[in-house]
C-alpha positions as CSV (number, residue, x, y, z in Angstrom):
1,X,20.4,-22.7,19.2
2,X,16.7,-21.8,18.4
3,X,16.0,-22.2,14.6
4,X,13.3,-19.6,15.1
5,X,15.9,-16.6,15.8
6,X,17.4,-15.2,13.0
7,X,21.3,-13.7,13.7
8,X,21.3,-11.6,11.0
9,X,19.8,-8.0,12.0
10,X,19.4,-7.2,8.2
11,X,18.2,-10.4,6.6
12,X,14.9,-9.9,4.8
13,X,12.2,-11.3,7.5
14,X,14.0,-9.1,9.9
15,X,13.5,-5.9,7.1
16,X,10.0,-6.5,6.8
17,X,9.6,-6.1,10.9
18,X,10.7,-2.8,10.6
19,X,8.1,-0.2,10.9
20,X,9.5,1.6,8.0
21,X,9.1,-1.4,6.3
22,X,5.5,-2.9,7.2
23,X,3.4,0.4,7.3
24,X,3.6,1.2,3.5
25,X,2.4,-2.4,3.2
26,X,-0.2,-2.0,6.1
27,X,-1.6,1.1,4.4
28,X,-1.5,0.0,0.9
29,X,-3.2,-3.3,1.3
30,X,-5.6,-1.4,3.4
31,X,-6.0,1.1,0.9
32,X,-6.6,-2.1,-1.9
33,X,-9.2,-3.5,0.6
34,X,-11.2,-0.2,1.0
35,X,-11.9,0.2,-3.0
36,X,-12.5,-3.7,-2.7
37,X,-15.0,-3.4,-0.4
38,X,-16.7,0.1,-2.1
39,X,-17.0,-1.4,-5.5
40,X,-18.4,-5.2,-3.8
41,X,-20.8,-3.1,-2.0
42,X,-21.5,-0.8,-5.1
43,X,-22.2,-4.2,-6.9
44,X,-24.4,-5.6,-4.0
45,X,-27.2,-2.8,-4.1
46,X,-26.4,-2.1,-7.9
47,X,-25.0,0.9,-7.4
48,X,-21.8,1.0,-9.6
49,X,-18.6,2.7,-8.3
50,X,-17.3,4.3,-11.6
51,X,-18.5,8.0,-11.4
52,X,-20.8,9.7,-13.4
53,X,-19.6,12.5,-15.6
54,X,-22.3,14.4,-16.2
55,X,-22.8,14.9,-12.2
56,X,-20.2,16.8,-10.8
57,X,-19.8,16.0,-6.9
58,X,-17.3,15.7,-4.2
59,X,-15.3,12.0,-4.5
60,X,-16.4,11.3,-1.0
61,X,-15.0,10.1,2.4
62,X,-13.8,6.7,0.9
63,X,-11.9,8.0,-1.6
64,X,-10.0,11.4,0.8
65,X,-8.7,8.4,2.7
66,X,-7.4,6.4,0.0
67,X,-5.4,9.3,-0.9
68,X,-4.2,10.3,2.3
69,X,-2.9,6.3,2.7
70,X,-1.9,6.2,-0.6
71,X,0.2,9.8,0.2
72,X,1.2,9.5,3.8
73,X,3.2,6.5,3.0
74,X,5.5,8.1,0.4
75,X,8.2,10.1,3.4
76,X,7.9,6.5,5.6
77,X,9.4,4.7,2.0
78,X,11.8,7.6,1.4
79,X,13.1,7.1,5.3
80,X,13.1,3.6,4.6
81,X,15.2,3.6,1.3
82,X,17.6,6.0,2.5
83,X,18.1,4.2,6.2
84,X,18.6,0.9,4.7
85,X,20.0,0.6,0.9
86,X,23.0,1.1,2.1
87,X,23.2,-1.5,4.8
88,X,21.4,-4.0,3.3
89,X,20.8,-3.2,-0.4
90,X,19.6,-6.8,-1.7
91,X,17.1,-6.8,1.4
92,X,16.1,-3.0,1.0
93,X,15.3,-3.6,-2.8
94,X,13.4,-6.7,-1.8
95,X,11.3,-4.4,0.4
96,X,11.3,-1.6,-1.6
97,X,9.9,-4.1,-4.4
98,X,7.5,-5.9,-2.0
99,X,6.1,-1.5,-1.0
100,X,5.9,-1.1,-4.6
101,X,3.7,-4.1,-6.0
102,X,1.4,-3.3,-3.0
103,X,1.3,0.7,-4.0
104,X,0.3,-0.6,-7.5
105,X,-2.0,-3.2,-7.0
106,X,-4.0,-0.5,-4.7
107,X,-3.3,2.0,-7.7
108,X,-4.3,-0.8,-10.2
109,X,-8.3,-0.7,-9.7
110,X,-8.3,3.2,-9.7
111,X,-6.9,2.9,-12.9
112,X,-8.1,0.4,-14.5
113,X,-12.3,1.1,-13.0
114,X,-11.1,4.8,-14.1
115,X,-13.0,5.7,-10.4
């Protein structure tokens, strides 16, 4: 018997190749490495990310598609949770846990850089 192939459907590496599974983790960690990449570049030509008060404009393309990630994700963890907790519940909340740290760590320099 291969070591490779796993025989149970709902153990946690075969939850996380699940679509409903890896997408909120695709876009969040996409989301995470677009801010990355805005405020390295902002630092680059010394330009800083946080916005300025006093000048009212529109957020820009960057951020619109941080929020449609950071949205659009939200029904695909909702399927996910509702498909799965109760087939698997220790592997679901593993997942679920694993969506969430990846929804706050993209949240986290938002936040925290108050862009």
């Amino acid at each position: 018997m291969d070591p490779n192939l796993n025989p149970d459907p709902n153990s946690f590496s075969a939850m996380l190749h699940r679509p409903s599974a890896y997408l909120p983790l695709a876009m969040s960690l996409s989301a995470l490495a677009m801010v990355l990449v805005c405020i390295a570049i902002g630092l680059i030509v010394h330009h800083p990310a946080v916005p300025n008060p006093a000048v009212r404009e529109d957020e820009g393309s960057i951020a619109h598609i941080w929020q449609l990630l950071m949205t659009v994700q939200m029904p695909i963890v909702l399927f996910f949770a509702v498909k799965w907790l109760r087939r698997a519940p220790g592997q679901t909340l593993r997942v679920l846990g694993l969506q969430a740290g990846a929804w706050l760590a993209s949240c986290a320099p938002i936040y925290f850089l108050h862009l």
